[in-house]
Structure formats: C-alpha cells, structure tokens
C-alpha positions in Angstrom: 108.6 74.6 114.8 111.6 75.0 112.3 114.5 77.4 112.9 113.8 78.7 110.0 110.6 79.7 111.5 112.1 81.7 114.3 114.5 83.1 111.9 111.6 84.8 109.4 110.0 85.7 113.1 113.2 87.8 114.4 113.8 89.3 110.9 110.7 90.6 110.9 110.8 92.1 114.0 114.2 93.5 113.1 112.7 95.0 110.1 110.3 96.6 112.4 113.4 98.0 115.0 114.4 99.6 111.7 111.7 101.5 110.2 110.9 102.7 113.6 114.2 103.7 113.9 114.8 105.6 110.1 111.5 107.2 111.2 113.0 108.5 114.4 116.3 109.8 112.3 114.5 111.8 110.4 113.9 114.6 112.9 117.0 116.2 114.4 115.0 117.1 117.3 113.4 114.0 119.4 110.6 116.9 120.7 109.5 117.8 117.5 108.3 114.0 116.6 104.9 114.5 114.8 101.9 112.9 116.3 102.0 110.9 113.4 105.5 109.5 113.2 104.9 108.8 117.1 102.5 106.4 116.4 103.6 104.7 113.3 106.9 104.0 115.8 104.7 102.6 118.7 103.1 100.5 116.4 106.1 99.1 114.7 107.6 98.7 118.3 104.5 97.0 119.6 104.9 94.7 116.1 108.8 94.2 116.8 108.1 92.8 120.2 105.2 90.7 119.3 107.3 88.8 116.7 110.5 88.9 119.0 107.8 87.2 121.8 106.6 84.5 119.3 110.2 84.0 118.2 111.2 83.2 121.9 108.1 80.8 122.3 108.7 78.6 119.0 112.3 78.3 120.6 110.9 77.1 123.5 108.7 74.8 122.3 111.6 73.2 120.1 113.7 73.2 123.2 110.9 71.1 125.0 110.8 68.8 122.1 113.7 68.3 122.0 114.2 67.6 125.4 110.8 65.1 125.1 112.8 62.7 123.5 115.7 62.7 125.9 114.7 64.3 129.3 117.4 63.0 131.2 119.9 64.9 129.1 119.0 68.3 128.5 117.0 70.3 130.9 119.9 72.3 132.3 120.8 73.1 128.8 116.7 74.3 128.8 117.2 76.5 131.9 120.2 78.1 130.8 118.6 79.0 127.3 115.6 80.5 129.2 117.6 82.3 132.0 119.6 83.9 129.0 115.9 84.9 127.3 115.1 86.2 130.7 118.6 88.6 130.7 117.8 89.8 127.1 114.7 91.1 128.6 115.4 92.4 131.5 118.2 94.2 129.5 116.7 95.5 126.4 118.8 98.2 126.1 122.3 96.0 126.7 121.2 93.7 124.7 120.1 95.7 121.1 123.5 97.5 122.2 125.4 94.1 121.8 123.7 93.0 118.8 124.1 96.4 117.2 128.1 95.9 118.0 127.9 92.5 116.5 126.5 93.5 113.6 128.7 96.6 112.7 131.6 93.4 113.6 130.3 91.0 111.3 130.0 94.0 108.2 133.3 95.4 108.7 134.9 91.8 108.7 132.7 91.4 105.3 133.7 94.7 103.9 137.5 93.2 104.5 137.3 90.0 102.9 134.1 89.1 101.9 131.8 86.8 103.4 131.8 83.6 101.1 133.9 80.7 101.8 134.5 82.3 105.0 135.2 80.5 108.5 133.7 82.7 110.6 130.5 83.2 108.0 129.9 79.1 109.0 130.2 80.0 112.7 127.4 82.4 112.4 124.0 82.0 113.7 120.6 81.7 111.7 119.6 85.4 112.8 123.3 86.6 112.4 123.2 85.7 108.5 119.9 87.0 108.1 121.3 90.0 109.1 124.4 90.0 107.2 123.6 88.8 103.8 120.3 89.4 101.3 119.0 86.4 100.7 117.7 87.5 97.2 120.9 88.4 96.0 123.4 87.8 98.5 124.6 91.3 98.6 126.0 92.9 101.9 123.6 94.7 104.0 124.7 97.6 105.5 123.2 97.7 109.3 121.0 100.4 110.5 123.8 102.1 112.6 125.6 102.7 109.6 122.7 103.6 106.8 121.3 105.9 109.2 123.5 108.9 109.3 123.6 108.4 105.8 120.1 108.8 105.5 119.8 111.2 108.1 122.7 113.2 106.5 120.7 113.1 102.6 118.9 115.9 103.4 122.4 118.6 104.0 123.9 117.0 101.2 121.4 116.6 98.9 119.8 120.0 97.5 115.7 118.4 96.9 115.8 116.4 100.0 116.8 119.4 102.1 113.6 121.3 100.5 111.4 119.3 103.0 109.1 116.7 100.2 107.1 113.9 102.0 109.5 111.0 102.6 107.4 107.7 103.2 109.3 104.8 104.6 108.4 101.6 102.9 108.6 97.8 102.4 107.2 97.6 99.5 107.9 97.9 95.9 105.3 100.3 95.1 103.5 103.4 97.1 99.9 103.8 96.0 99.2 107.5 95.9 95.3 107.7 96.2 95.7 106.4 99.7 97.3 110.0 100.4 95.9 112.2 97.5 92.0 110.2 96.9 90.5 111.5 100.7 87.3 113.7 100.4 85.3 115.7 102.5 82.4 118.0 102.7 79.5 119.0 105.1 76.4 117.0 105.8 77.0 113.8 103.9 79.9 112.5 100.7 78.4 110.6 97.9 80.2 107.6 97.5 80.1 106.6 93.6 82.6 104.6 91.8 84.9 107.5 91.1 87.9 108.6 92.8 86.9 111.6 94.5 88.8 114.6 93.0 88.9 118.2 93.7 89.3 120.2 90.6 90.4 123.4 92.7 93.2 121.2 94.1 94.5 118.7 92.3 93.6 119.9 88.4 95.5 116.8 86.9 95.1 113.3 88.1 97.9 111.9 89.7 99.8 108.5 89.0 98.4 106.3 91.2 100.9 104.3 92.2 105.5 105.5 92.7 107.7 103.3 91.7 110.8 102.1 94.0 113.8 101.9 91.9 117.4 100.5 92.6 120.5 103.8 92.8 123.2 101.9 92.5 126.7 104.0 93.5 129.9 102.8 92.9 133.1 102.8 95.2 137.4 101.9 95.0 138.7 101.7 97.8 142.4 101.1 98.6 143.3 97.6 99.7 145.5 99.7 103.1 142.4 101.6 104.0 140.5 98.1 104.1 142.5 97.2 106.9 142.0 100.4 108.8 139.9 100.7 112.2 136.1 99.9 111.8 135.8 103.1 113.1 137.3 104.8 110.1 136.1 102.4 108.0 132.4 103.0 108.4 133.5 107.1 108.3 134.7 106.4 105.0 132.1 104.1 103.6 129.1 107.4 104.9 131.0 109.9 103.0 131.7 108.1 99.7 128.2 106.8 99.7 126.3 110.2 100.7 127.8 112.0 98.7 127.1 109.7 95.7 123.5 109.5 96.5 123.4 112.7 97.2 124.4 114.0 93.6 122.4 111.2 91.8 119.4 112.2 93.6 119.0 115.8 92.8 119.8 114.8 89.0 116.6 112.4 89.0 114.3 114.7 91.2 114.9 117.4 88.9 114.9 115.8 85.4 114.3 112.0 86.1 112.2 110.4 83.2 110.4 107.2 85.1 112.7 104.9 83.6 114.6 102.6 86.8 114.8 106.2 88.5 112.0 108.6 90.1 110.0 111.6 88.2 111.7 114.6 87.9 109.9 117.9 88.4 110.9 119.2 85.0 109.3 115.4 83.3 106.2 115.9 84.8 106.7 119.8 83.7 107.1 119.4 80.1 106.2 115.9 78.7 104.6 113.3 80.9 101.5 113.4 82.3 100.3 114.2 84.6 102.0 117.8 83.8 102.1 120.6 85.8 100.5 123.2 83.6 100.5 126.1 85.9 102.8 128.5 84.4 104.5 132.1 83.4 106.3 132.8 80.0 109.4 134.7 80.3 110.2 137.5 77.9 113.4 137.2 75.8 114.1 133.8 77.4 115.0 135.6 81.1 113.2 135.6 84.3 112.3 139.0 85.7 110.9 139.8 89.1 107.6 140.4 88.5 107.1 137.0 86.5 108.9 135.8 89.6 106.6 136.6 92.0 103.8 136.0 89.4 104.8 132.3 90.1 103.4 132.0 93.6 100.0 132.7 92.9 99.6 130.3 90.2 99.4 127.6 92.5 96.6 128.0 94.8 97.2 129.5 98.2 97.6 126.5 100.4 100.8 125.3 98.3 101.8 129.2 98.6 102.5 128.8 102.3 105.1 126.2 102.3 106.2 126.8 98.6 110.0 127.0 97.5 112.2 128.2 94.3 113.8 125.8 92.5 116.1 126.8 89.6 118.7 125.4 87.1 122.1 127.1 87.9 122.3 129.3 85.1 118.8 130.6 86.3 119.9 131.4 89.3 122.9 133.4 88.4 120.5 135.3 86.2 117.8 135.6 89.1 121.2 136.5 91.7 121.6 139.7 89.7 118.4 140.9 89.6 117.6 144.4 91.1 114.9 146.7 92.0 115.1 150.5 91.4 116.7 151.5 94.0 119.9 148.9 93.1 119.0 146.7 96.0 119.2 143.1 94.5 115.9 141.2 94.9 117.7 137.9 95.4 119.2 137.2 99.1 122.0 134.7 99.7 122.1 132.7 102.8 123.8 134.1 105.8 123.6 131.3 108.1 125.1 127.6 107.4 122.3 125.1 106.8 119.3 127.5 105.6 118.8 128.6 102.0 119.1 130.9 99.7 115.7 133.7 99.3 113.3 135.4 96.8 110.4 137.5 98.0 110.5 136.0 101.1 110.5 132.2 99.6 113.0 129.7 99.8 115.3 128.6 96.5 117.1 125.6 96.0 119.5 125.4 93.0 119.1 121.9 91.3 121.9 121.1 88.5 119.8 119.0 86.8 116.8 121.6 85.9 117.2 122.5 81.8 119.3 125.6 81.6 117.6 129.2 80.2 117.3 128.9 76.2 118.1 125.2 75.5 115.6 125.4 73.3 114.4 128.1 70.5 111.3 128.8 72.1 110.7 129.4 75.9 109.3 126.0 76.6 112.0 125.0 79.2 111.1 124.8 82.9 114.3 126.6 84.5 112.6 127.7 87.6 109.8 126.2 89.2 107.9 127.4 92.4 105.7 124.5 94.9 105.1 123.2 97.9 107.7 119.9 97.8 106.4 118.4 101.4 102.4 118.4 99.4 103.5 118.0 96.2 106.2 115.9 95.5 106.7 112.0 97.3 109.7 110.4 98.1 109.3 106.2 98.5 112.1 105.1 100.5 113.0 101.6 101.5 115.3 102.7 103.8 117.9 99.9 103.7 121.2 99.6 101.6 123.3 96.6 100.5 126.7 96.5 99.3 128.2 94.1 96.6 132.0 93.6 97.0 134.2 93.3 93.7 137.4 91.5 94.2 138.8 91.0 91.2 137.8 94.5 88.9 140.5 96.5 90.2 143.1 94.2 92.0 145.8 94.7 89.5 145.6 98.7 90.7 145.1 97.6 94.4 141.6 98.4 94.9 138.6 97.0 95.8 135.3 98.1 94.2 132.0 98.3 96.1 128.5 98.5 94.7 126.2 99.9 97.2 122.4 99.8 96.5 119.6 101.8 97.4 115.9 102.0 96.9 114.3 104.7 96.2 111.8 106.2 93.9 109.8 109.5 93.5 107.4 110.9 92.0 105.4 114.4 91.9 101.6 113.9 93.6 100.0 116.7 93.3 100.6 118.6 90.0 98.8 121.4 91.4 101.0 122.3 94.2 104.2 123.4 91.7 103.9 125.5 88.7 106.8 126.6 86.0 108.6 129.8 84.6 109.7 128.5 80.7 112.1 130.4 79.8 
C-alpha cells in the first residue's frame, strides 16, 4: 500500500482527534459534558484509533515488502520502526503531546517566512505536510491548540454566540436541517406518508432544509519585529487579532445576514425571506414599551419561553434601559456580575449592532428587538478549522506582513417559531 494511503488514513484520524476535541472545548466545565457530546467524542475517538491502527498496519506491510525483496538488509531497520510504533502506544499521551509541539513548531516557522521554497518544508514528512498545508488551496492551517481557544473564546467575545444557539461541528459543506427539525411522535402508532412530518403548533413555517457553510475571511498586518517574537507571543497575538475579528463579523451576519456567502440573520428571516418569523407585536409611535415587551414572550409558544432571550439593536436598548414602572424603578437591569447578561422581566438581552435601529423606516416594519429561544431556534454550522494565507509582498514597503485567516461557518434560523419580533 502507498504512502499516500497511510497519509489519507492518519489525516483522517487527525480530523477525528479534532472534532472530538472542539466538541470537548465547548464546555468550560469537563462535568457538565452532555450525554450526547460524550458519545459523539467516543465515537470519533473509537474512529481516530481505528484509522491510526490501519495506518500502522499498511506501514507494516510496506515495511515487509520492502524488506521481501532484500531480507538480508533491512530487518533491524523493521524492528526499530515497530519498537518506535510500540512507544507511541504505550505513550499516547507523550506522544499527541510531541506532535502537538511539532505542529505549533512547524506553524510558527510558516507564520515567519512562509512555507514555499522552504528547506525545512522538504524535510517534512508526509503526515507533517498534511498537517501544515491545505491541500485545496495551500493555505496555512492553524492547528487545533491554537484555533481552539479561539473558538472556545467566540462565545465571551462574540454577543450571539454567547446567547447559547445550537453549534453543530461539521465536515461538511452543508447541515440538513430535517434531520434535527423533521422527527415525529405520537401515541399508539405514526403514519408514515411521503410528507415531512410537521407540527403546525410548533414549527408554523417550514424551515430551509439544508445551512449553508460559508468562508469569514478576516484580515491581519502584522509588523515584520513582532514576526520574530517568541512563538509564545506569537500565537497570543495571532488569538486576539483573529477573535476579535470573527467575533465582530459574526454578530453582524447573525443579526442581519442576507444568505449570500454569510449565514441568515435573525432580522432576514424576520422581514423578507422565508421562512419568516411572523410572530410579532407593533410598537406605538415607533417605541417599545413594557407591556409590548413582555407581550413578546408569549407569542412564541411556551417551550421557546423557557430558554428565550432579548435581542435588540443598540438604539433599542437605550430606549428599553430607560424604561420605568410607576413607582420610578427602571424595568430594565444591567448586569452586575462579569460574564452574565444584561435582564428584562426576568429574561436575558443581548444587544446586537447589527439589528435595524427604531424608525429606519416610515412605518414600524423594522425588527429592533426580537425575543426566542437561540439554542432551539437558531443553528450554527461550524467546520471548526481555520487556515491562514500569508501576504508577503501587499504591505512590505510599510513593513508589514498581511494575513488572511479563514473560517467556515454558516447559520441559519430553524425553527421560525421559537423567535418572534417587536417592529418598531
């Protein structure tokens, strides 16, 4: 069997390490792991060391062949290969631990100087190039100990991320919906006929079936000096610029996206594409009032009540900030302690930017505010991997060097039933 055999065997078991891994990131706690998430990571841990297993065995079969034609030659060179298999296994741990060191190696040394027409590139490995370079395109990829605190960081620095939606890890270009919104159920028996089954008390609208993935592509100049920093600082540099770049881009398309090479916004689906959202409250004079606040809740039905969030447009939330009852108390309560949001009537709000402001419009058609259950209604498909392209030339005369970083992402909303709108 080829190298490049063993090659497509390890990657794919690396891919496995990886989504098993960005699944693990996403809870801050370890004891809070969902039954769920626990067994999508044993599986793609059992998968992982099935393919690393098969890798080892089309290596030793080469090795044999190999030695076949010359057995006189090679067979310490055969026992040395296999007691060094035999280490990696006994010391799993050690040994992810010195490829993961490797790696972040190989990407600062990249970041530096680039990898083509490089020495050391040609000194590389099959497995060590897979891991460095996309194939497709030849872009950079970032390696898991690096993209992961940025994903794992979205969520604080992003404003929709932090509200909790359903983030599904993917490999694919596309997430079919109706494998999480077509189920069915009912006592006795279910007629199967050639419909989707649909639940007009739940889901009033149909959803899309499928959400797109979509390249966010963030941009980044960094000084030729800071290059040549510790990898250490390096990589700190590289999660801050690029979280905080996704970060921003994000919340824009979440809250106002149109479909178009970015995800479905909540306002979109709101005002213009279908399927809409077309729970909603009217606001009087164009401004939100309390009672048409907490109207909003309960025009979603009750099981997107219980996990249902504000989100507003910042000009909406001033407005909402200075609303009071009659005693003067002001209905709105700011967050007191760091990492938890803002509340109304007992519900979380998120501000999002990108909502349309109060009166953009002559009529109150705009969705400023908008109540729903993001972790029911609203999908997140995440590839879970980032390149980087490196830019020599754009910026030397100013001594920089630019960076393209690319992510894969896409959203859309999945259930237009679990979020309804205030127009004002």
């Amino acid at each position: 069997m080829s190298v490049d055999t063993q090659k497509q065997l390890m990657h794919r078991s690396l891919q496995c390490i990886h989504l098993a891994r960005s699944i693990r990131d996403q809870h801050k706690d370890p004891t809070k792991i969902t039954a769920d998430d626990a067994s999508k990571m044993t599986k793609l841990l059992t998968e992982a060391n099935r393919l690393k297993d098969l890798a080892a065995l089309e290596k030793q079969n080469d090795d044999m062949l190999t030695w076949s034609q010359n057995p006189d030659q090679l067979p310490d060179a055969i026992r040395l290969d296999n007691d060094a298999a035999a280490s990696k296994v006994d010391g799993g741990g050690q040994w992810q631990e010195q490829i993961a060191k490797r790696q972040l190696e190989m990407f600062a040394k990249a970041i530096r100087s680039g990898w083509k027409n490089q020495n050391w590139v040609d000194q590389l490995d099959q497995a060590e190039k897979a891991n460095l370079v996309e194939d497709a395109t030849g872009e950079i990829i970032v390696p898991h100990d690096i993209a992961g605190p940025i994903f794992k960081t979205l969520p604080r620095l992003g404003v929709f991320r932090a509200a909790g939606p359903t983030i599904r890890p993917t490999t694919s270009n596309k997430v079919d919906l109706r494998s999480l919104t077509g189920a069915t159920a009912g006592w006795g028996k279910i007629e199967i006929t050639g419909a989707a089954p649909t639940d007009a008390n739940v889901v009033p609208n149909t959803p899309a079936d499928v959400v797109e993935v979509h390249d966010l592509m963030a941009m980044s100049k960094i000084g030729a000096d800071e290059l040549q920093d510790t990898d250490a600082n390096l990589v700190s540099l590289i999660q801050d610029i690029v979280g905080q770049q996704f970060a921003q881009q994000e919340d824009d398309a979440y809250s106002n996206g149109n479909g178009v090479s970015k995800p479905w916004g909540l306002a979109m689906r709101a005002t213009q594409a279908t399927p809409l959202i077309t729970q909603a409250v009217t606001g009087v004079n164009a401004a939100p009032s309390g009672d048409g606040l907490k109207s909003l809740q309960f025009r979603v039905p009750s099981r997107f009540r219980v996990n249902g969030a504000y989100f507003a447009s910042g000009d909406a939330t001033e407005a909402v900030a200075l609303l009071k009852d009659t005693t003067s108390n002001y209905l709105w309560q700011p967050s007191v302690r760091a990492g938890e949001p803002d509340t109304f009537s007992g519900k979380r709000w998120f501000t999002l930017e990108g909502l349309p402001s109060m009166g953009a419009s002559a009529a109150a058609v705009d969705p400023s505010i908008m109540f729903g259950d993001p972790a029911l209604g609203y999908l997140v498909a995440d590839r879970q991997r980032i390149t980087v392209q490196r830019l020599d030339e754009r910026f030397a005369e100013l001594g920089l060097v630019a960076f393209i970083f690319k992510l894969r992402v896409g959203g859309d909303v999945m259930r237009p039933a679990a979020f309804a709108k205030y127009l004002l």
